[in-house]
Rosetta silent file (secondary structure, phi, psi, omega in degrees, C-alpha in Angstrom):
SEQUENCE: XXXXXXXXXXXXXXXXXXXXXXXXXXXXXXXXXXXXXXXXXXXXXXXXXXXXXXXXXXXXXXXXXXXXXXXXXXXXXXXXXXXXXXXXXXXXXXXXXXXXXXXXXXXXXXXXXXXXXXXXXXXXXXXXXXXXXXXXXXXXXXXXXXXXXXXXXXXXXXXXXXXXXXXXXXXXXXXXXXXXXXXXXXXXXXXXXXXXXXXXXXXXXXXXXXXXXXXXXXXXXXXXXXXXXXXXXXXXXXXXXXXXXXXXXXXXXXXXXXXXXXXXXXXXXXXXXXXXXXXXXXXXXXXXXXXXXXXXXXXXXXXXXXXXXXXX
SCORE:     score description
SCORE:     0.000 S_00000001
   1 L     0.000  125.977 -178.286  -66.018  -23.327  -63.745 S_00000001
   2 L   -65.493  167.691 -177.215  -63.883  -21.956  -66.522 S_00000001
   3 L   -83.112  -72.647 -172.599  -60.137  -22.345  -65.561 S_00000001
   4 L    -1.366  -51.556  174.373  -59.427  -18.360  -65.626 S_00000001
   5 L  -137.895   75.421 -171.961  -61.575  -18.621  -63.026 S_00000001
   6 L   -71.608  146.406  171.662  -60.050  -21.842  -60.619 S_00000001
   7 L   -73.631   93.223 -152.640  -58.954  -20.494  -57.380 S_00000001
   8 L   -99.797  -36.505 -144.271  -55.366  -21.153  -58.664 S_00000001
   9 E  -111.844  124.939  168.566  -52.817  -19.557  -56.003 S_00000001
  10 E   -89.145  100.040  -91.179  -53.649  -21.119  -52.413 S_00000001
  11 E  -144.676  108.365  176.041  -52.782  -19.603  -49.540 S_00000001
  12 L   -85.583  -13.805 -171.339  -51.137  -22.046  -46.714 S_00000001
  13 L  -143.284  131.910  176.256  -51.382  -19.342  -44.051 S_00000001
  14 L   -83.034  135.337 -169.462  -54.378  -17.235  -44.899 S_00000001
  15 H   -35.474  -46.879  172.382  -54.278  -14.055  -46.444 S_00000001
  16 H   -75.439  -27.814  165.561  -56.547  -12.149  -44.545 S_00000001
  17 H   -58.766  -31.286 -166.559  -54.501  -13.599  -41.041 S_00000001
  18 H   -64.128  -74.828 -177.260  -51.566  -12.137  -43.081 S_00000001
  19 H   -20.108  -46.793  171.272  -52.861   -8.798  -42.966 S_00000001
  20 L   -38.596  -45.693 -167.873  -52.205   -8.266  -39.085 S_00000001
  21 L  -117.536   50.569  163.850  -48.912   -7.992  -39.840 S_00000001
  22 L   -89.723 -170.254  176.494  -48.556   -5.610  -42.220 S_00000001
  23 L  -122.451 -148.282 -157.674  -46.770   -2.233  -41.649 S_00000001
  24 L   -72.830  -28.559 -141.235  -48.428    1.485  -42.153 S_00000001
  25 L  -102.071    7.870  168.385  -47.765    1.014  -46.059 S_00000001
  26 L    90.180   -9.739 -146.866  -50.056   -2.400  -46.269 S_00000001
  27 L  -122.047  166.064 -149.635  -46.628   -4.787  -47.207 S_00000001
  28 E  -128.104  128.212  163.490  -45.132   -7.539  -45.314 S_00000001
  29 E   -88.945  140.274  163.098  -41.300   -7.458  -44.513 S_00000001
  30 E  -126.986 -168.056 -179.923  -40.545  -11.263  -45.329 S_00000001
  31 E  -162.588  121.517 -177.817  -37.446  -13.485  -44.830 S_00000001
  32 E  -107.685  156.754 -145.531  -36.321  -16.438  -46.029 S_00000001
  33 L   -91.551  -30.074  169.649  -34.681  -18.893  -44.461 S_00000001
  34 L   -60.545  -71.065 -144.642  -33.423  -20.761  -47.771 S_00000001
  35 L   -88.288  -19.453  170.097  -31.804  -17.927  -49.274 S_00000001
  36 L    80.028   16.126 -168.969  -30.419  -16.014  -46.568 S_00000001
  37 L  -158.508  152.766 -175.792  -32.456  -12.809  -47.865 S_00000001
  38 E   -92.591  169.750  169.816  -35.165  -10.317  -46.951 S_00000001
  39 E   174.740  160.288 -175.378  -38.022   -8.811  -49.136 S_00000001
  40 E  -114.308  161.643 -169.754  -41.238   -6.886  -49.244 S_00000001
  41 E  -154.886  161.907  143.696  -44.666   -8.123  -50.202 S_00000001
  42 L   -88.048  168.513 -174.210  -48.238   -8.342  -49.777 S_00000001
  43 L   -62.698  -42.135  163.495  -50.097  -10.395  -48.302 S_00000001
  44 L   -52.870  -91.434 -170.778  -51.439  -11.924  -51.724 S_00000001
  45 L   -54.781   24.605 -172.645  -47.655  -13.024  -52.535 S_00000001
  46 L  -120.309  147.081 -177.830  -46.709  -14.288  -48.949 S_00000001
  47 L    37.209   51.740 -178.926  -47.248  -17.960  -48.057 S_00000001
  48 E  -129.956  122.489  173.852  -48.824  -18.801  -51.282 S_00000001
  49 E   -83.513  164.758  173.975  -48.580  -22.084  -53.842 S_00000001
  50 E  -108.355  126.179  157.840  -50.103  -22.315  -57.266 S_00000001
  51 L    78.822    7.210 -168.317  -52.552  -25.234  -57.096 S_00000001
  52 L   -32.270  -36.841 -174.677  -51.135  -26.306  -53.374 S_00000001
  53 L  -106.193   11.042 -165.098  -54.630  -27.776  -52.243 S_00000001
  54 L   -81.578  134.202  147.839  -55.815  -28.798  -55.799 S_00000001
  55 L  -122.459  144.310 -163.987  -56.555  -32.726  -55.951 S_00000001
  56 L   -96.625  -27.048 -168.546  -57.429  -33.590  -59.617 S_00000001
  57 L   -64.527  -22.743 -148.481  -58.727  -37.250  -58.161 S_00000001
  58 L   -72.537  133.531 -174.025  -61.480  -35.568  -55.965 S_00000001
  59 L   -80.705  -18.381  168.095  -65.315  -36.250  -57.118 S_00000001
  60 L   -89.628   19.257 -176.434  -66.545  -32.790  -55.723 S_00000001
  61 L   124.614  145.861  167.701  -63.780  -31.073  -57.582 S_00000001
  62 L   -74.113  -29.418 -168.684  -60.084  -30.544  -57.741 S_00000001
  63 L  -107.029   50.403 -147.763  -60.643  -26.924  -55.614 S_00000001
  64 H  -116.240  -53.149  163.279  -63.206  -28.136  -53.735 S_00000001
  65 H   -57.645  -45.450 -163.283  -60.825  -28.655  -50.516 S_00000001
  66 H   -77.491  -45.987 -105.028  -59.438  -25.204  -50.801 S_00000001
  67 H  -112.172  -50.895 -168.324  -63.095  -23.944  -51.715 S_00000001
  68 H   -93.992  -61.076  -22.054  -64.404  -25.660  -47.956 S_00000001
  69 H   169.093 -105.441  174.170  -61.339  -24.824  -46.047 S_00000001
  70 L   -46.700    8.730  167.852  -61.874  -20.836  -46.448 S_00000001
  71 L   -98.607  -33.376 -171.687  -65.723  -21.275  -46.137 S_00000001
  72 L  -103.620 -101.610 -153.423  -65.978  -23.298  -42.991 S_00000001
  73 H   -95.103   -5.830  163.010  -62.955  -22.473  -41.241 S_00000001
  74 H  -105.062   24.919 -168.644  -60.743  -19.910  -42.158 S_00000001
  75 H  -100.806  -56.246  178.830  -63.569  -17.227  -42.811 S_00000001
  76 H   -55.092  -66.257  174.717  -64.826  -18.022  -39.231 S_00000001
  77 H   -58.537  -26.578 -165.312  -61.619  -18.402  -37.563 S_00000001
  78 H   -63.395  -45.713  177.819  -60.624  -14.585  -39.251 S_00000001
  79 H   -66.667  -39.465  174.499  -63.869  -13.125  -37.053 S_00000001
  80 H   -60.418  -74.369 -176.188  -63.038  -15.266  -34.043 S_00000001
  81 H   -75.929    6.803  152.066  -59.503  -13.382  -33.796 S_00000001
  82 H   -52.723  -60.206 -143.929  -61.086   -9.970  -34.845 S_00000001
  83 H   -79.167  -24.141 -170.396  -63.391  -10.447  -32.193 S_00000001
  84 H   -76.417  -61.693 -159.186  -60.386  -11.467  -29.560 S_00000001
  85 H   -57.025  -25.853 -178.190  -58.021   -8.942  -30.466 S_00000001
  86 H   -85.673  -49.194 -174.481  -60.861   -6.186  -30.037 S_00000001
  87 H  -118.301   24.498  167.071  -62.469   -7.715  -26.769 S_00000001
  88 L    94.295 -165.416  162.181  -60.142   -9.968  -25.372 S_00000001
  89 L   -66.058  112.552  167.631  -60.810  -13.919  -23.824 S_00000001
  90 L   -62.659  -46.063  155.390  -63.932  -14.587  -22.758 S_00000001
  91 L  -129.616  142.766  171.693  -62.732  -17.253  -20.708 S_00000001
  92 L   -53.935  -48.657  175.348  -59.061  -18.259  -19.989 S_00000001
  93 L   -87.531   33.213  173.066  -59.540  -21.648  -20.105 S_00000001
  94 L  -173.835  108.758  178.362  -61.176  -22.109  -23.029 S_00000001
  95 L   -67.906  126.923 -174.236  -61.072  -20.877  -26.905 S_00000001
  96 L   -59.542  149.955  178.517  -63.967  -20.512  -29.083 S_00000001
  97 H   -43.318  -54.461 -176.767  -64.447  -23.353  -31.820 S_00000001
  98 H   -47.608  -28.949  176.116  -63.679  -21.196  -34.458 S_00000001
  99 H   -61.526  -43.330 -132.194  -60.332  -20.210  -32.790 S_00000001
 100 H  -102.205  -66.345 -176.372  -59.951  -23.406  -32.256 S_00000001
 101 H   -78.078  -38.218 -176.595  -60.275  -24.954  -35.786 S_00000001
 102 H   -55.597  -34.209 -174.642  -58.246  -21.982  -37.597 S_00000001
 103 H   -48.305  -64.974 -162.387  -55.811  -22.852  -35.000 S_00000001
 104 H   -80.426  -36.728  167.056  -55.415  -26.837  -35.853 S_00000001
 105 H   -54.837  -38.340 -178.270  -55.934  -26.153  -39.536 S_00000001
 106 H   -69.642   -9.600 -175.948  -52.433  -23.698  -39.392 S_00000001
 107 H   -83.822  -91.425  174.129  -51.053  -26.577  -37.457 S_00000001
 108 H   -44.361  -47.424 -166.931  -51.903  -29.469  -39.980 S_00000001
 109 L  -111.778   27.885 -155.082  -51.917  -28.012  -43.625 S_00000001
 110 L  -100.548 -173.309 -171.308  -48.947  -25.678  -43.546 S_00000001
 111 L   -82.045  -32.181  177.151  -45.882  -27.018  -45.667 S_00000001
 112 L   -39.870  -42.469  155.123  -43.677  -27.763  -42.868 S_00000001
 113 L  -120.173   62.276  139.421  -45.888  -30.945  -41.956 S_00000001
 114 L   -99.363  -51.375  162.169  -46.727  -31.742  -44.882 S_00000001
 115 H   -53.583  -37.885 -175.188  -43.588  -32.506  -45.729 S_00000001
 116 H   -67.846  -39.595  160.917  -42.604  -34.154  -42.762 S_00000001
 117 H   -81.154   -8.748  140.338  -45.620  -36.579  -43.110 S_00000001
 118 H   -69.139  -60.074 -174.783  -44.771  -37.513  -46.786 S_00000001
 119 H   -34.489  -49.997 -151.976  -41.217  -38.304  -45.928 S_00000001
 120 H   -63.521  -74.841  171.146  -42.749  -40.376  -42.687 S_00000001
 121 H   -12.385  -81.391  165.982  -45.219  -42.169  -45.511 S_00000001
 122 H    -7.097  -81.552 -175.443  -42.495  -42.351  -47.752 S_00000001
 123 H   -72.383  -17.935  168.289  -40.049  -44.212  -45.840 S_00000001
 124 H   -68.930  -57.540 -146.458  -42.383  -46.393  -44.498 S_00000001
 125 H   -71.952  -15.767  176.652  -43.798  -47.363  -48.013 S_00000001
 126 H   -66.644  -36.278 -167.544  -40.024  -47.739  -48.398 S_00000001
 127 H   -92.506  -52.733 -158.220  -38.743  -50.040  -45.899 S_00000001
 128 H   -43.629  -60.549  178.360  -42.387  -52.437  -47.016 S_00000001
 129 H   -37.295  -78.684 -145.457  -40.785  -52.384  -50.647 S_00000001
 130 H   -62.238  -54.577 -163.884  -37.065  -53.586  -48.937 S_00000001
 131 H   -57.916  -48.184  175.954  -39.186  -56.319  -46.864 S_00000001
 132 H   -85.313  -18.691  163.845  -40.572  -57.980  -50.358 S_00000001
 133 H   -72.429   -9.112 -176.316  -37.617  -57.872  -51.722 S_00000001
 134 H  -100.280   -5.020  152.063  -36.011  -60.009  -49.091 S_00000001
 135 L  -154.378  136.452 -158.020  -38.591  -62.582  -49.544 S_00000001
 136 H   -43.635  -47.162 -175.362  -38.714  -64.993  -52.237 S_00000001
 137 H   -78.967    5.498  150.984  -42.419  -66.041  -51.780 S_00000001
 138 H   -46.801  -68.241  174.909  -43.274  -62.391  -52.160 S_00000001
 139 H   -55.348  -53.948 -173.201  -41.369  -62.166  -55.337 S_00000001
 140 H   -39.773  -37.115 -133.328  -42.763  -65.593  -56.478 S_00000001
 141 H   -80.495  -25.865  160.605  -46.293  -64.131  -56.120 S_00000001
 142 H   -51.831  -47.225 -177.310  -44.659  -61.270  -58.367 S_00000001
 143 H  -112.350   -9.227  167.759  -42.709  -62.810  -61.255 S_00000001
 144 L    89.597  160.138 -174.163  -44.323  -65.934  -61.228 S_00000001
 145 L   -75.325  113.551  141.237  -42.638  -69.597  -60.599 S_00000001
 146 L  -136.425  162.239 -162.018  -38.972  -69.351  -61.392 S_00000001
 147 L   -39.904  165.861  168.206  -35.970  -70.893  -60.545 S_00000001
 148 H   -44.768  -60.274 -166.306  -33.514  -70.309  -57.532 S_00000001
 149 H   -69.641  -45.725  175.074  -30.937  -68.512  -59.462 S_00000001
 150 H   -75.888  -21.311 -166.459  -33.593  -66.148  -61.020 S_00000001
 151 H   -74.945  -46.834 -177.115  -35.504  -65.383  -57.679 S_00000001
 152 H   -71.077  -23.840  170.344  -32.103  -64.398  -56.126 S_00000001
 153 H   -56.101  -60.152  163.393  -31.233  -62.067  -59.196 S_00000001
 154 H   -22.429  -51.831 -167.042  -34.568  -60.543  -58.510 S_00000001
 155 H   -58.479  -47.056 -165.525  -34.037  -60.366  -54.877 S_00000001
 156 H   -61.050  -57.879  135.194  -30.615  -58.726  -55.728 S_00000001
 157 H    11.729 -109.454  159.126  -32.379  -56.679  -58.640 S_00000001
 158 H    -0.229 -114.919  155.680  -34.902  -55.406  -55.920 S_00000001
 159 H     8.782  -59.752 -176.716  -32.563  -54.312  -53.226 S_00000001
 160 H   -66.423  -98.919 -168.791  -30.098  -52.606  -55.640 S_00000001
 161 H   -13.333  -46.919  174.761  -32.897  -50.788  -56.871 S_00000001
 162 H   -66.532  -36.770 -170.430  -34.459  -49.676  -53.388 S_00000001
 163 H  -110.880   13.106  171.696  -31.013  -48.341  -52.419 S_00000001
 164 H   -86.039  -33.654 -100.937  -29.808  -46.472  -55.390 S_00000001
 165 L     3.817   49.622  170.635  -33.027  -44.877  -55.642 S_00000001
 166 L   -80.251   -9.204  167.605  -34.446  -46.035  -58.794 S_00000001
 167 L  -101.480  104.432  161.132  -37.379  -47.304  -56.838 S_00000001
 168 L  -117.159  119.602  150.237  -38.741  -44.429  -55.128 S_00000001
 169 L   -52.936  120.924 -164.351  -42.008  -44.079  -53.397 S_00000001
 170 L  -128.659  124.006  173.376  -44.190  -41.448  -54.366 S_00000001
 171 L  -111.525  159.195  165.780  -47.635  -40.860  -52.264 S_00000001
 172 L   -60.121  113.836  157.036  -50.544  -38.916  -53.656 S_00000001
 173 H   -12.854  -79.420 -155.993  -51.432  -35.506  -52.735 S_00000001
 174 H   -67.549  -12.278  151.713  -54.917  -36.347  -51.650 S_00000001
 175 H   -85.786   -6.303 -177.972  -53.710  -38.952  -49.188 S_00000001
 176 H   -76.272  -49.456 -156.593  -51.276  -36.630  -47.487 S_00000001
 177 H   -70.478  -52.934 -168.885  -53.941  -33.667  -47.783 S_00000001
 178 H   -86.307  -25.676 -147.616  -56.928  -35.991  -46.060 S_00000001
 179 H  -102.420  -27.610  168.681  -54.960  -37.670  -43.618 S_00000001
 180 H   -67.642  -19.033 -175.885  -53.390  -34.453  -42.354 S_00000001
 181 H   -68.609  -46.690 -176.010  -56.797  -32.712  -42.381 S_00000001
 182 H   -64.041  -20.477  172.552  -58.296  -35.586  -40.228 S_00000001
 183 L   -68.211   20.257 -149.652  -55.337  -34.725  -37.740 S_00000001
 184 L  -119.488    6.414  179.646  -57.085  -31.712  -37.103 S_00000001
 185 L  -114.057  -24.738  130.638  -59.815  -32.860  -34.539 S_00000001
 186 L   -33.873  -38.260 -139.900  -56.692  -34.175  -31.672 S_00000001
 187 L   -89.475   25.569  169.008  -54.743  -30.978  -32.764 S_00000001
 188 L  -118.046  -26.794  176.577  -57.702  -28.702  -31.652 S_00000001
 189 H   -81.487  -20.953  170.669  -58.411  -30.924  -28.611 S_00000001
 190 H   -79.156  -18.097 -164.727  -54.881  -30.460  -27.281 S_00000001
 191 H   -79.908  -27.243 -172.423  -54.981  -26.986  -28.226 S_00000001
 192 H   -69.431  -28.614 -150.264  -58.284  -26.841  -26.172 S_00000001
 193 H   -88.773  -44.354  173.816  -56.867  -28.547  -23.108 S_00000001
 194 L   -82.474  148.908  166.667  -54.592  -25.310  -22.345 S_00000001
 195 E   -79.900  117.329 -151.481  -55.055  -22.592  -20.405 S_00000001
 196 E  -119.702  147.158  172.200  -54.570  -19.258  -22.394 S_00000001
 197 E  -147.413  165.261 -163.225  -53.784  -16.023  -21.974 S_00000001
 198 E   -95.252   83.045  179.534  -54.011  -12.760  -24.144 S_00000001
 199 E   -67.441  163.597  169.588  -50.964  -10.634  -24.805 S_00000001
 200 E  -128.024  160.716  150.363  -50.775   -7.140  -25.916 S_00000001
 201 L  -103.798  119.944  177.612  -47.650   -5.480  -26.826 S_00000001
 202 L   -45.116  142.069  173.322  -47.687   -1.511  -26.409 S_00000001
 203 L   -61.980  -19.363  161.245  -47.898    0.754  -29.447 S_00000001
 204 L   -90.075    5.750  170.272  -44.302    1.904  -29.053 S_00000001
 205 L   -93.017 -168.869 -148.632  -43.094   -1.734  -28.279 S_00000001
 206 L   -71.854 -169.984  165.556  -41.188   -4.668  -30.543 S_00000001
 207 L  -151.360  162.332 -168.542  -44.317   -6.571  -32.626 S_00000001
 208 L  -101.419  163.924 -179.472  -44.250  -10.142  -33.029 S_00000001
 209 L  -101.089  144.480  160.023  -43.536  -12.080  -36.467 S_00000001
 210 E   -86.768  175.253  156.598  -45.818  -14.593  -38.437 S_00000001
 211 E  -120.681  176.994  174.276  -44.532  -17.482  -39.887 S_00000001
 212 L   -96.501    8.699  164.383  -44.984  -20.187  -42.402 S_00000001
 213 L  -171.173   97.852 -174.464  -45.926  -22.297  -39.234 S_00000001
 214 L   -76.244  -32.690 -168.641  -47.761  -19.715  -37.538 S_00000001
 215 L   -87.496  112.394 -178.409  -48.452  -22.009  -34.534 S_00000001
 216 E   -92.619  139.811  177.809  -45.175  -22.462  -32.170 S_00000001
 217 E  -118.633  156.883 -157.339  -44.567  -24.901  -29.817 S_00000001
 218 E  -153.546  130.795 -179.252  -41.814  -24.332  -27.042 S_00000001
 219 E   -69.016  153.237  164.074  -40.623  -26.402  -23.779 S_00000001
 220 L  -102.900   13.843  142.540  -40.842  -23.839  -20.567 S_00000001
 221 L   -62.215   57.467 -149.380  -37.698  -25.401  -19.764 S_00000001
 222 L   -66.340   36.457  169.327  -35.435  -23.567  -22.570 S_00000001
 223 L  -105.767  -21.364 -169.818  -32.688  -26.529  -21.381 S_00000001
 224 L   -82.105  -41.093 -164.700  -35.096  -28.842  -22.946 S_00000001
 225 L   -16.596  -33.414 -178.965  -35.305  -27.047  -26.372 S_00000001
 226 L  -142.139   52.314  158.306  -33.167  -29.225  -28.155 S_00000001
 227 L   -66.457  123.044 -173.636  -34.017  -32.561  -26.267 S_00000001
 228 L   -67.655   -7.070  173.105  -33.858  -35.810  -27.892 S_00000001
 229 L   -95.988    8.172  179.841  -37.236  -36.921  -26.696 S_00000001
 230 L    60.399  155.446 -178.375  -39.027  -34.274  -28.316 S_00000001
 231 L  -123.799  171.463  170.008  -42.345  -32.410  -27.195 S_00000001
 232 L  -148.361 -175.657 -174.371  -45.942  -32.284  -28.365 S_00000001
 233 L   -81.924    4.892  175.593  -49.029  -30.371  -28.077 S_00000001
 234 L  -114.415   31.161  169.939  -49.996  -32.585  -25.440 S_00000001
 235 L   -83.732   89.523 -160.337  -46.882  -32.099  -23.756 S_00000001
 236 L   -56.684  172.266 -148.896  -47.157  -30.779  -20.264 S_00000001
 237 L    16.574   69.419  145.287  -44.666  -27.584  -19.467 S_00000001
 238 E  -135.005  161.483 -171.689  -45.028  -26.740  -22.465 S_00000001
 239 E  -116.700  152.603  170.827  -46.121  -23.262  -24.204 S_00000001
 240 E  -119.201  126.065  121.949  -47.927  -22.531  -27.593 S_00000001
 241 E  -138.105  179.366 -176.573  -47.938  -19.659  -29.140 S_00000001
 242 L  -144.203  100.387 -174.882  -49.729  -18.002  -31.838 S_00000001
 243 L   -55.118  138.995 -166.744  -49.754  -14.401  -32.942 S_00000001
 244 L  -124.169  -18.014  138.131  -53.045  -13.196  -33.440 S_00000001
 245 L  -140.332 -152.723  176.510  -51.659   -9.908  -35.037 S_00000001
 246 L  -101.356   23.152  159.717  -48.618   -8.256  -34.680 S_00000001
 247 L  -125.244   16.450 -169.433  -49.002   -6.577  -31.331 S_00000001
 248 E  -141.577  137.799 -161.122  -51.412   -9.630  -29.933 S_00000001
 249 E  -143.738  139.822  167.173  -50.283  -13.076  -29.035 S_00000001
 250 E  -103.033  120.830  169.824  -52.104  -16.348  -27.719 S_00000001
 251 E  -118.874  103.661 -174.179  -50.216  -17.819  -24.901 S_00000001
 252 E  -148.702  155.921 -146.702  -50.902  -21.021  -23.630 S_00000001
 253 E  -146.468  137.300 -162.593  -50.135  -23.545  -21.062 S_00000001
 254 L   -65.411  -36.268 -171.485  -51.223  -26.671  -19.260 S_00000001
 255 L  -121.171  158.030 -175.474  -50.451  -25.026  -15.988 S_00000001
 256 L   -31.794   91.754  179.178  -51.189  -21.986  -13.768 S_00000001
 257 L  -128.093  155.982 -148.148  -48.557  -19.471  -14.676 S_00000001
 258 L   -80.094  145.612  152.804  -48.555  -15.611  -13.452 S_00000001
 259 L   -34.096  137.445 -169.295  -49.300  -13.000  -16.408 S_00000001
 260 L   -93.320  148.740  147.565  -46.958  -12.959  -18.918 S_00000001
 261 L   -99.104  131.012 -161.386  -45.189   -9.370  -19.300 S_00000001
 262 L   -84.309   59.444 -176.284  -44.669   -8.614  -22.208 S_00000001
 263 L   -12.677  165.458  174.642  -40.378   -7.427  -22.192 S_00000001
 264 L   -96.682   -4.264  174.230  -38.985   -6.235  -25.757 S_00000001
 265 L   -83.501  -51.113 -152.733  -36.856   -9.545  -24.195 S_00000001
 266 H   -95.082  -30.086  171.903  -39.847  -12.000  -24.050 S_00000001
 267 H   -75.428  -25.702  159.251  -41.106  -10.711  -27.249 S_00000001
 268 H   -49.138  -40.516 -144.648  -37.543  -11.196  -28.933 S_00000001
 269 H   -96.110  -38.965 -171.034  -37.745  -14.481  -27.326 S_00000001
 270 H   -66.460  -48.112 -171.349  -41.200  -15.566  -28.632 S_00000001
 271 H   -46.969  -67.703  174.907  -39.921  -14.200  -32.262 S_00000001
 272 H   -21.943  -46.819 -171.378  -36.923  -16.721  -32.155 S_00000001
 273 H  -101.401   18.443  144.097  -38.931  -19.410  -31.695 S_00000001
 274 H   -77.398  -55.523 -174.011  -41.162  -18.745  -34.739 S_00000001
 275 H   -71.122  -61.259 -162.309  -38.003  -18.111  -36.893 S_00000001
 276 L   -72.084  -18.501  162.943  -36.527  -21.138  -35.534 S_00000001
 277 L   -72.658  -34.541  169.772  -39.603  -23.486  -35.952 S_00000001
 278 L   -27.649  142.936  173.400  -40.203  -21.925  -39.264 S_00000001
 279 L   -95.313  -37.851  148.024  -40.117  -23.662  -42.123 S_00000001
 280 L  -142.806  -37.875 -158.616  -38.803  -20.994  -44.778 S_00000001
 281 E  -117.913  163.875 -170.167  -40.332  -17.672  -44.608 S_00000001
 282 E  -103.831   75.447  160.208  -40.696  -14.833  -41.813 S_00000001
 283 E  -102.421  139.753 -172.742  -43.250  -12.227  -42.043 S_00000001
 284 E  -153.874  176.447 -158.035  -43.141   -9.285  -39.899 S_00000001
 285 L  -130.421   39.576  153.030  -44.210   -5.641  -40.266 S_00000001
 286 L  -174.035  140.750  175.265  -40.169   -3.936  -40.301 S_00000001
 287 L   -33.130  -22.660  175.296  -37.303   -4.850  -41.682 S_00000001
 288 L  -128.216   57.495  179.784  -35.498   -5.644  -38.620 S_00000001
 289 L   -81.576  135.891 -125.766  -37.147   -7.577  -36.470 S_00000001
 290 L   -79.214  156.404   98.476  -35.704   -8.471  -32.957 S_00000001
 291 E  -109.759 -174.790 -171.265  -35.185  -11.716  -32.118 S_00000001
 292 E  -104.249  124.990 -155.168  -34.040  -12.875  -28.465 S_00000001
 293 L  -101.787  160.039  166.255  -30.590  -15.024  -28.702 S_00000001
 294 L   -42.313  -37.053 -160.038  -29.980  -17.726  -25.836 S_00000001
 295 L   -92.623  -17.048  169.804  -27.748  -15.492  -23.791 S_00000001
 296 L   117.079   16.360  162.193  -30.200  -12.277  -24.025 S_00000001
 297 L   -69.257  150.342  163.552  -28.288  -10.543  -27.370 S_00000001
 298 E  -111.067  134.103  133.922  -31.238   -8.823  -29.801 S_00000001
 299 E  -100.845  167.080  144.566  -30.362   -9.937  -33.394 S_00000001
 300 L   -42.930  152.542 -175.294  -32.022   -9.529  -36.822 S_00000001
 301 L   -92.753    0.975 -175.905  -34.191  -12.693  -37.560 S_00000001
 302 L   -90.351  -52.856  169.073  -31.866  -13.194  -40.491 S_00000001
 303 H   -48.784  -48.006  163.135  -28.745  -13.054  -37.928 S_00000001
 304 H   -84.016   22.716  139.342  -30.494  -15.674  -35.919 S_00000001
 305 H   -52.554  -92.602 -164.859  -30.642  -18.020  -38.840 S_00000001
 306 H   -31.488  -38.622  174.731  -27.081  -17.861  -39.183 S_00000001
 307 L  -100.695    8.361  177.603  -26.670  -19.241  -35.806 S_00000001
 308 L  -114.446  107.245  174.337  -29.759  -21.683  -35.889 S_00000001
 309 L   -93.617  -40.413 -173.198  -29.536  -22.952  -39.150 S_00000001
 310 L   -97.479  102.461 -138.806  -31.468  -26.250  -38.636 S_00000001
 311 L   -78.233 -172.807  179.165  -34.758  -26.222  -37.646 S_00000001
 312 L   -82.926    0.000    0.000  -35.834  -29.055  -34.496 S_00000001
């Protein structure tokens, strides 16, 4: 393949999923979360890296992952939520595979945990580093037999080094990239596990926002929301959702709960808790899209930055 034409700019939330949430003019209001500032786009220039999925190490190719990744599951998954948003849920309790994997991929490869499971990596490979420096026959096996006085300069050496950070631990793209990928057969069985239900929003109501971590997870306690024991997707009373455009939402839950209606309140409320899970960007299809503040205020998703600043 000539490089002109390498699949260069990679798409963490796929392009064609983008579309849903365009406005009448084809463009994406987005918002960033860094910068404190709005802007319009298309769906080619929203949630996209140059070379994001490339591994250079890989023997079927450096694009070879991006290359399978839109053939087997996001191509599939795009027709699975065509097919919902035109005829609904076949069954409540249970999402087609395809749904299913686009789901757990949007979960797993977006940047939000990717970073967070390089960091995890990271500090682990970090404190292992701190651990041989603190013991001598470690070092020995390193530097070879020397004296007392030299082992402990080492040791000292070491240490200094680990906490200034002139030693840093760096992992490889392609173990972060496969090990998050392999998370993706749990994250589709927890996703599978809930009971779902299919919103609509009215053509003259609010529309829900994507994100750069389109899948949200949310206690149905909102006292828990910023609990120190944290939730998961295998957390019972808890809710997922995931906008399947912008006037259609997947809602789902371990347990029996009545239809949701969908308020210009409960859709404010679902928006929050995209922008606040978010990792930087927003996309939505108007400049001013509601969210729903604790106390029941509608702000701007920019406005509710300012008072969330930190994401959980």
């Amino acid at each position: 393949m000539n490089q002109e034409n390498k699949p260069r700019r990679h798409h963490y939330v796929t392009k064609s999923y983008l579309e849903g949430f365009c406005n009448n003019k084809g463009l994406l209001d987005g918002f960033d979360r860094t910068e404190q500032t709005s802007f319009s786009c298309s769906p080619r220039d929203a949630a996209v890296e140059c070379d994001f999925f490339r591994i250079p190490e890989a023997e079927a190719g450096e694009f070879e992952l991006e290359r399978q990744m839109g053939e087997l599951i996001e191509s599939p998954g795009i027709e699975a939520i065509r097919k919902a948003v035109a005829n609904g849920l076949e069954r409540t309790d249970c999402l087609s595979t395809e749904l299913l994997a686009f789901m757990a991929l949007h979960v797993a490869r977006v940047p939000g945990t990717l970073n967070r499971f390089t960091e995890f990596v990271e500090e682990v490979l970090k404190r292992q580093l701190w651990y041989i420096a603190q013991d001598p026959s470690l070092l020995s096996e390193i530097h070879g037999e020397v004296g007392d006085d030299e082992l402990n300069a080492k040791q000292t050496e070491a240490r200094e080094a680990i906490e200034t950070g002139i030693i840093e631990p760096k992992v490889k793209k392609w173990f972060i990239l496969s090990n998050v990928i392999k998370s993706m057969g749990p994250i589709a069985g927890a996703l599978e596990a809930r009971k779902w239900q299919l919103v609509r929003v009215p053509a003259e109501g609010p529309t829900f926002c994507c994100s750069d971590q389109p899948i949200s997870l949310s206690p149905l306690d909102p006292s828990r929301m910023n609990s120190a024991y944290g939730i998961g997707l295998g957390s019972q009373n808890t809710a997922v959702t995931f906008p399947l455009d912008k006037r259609t939402l997947l809602f789902g839950t371990f347990e029996d709960l009545p239809d949701v209606d969908p308020s210009e309140r409960w859709v404010g409320a679902v928006n929050a808790i995209a922008a606040y899970q978010s990792e930087r960007f927003v996309y939505t299809d108007t400049a001013e899209p509601l969210a729903t503040t604790g106390n029941g205020d509608q702000i701007s998703v920019l406005e509710y930055w300012k008072l969330n600043p930190k994401a959980p």
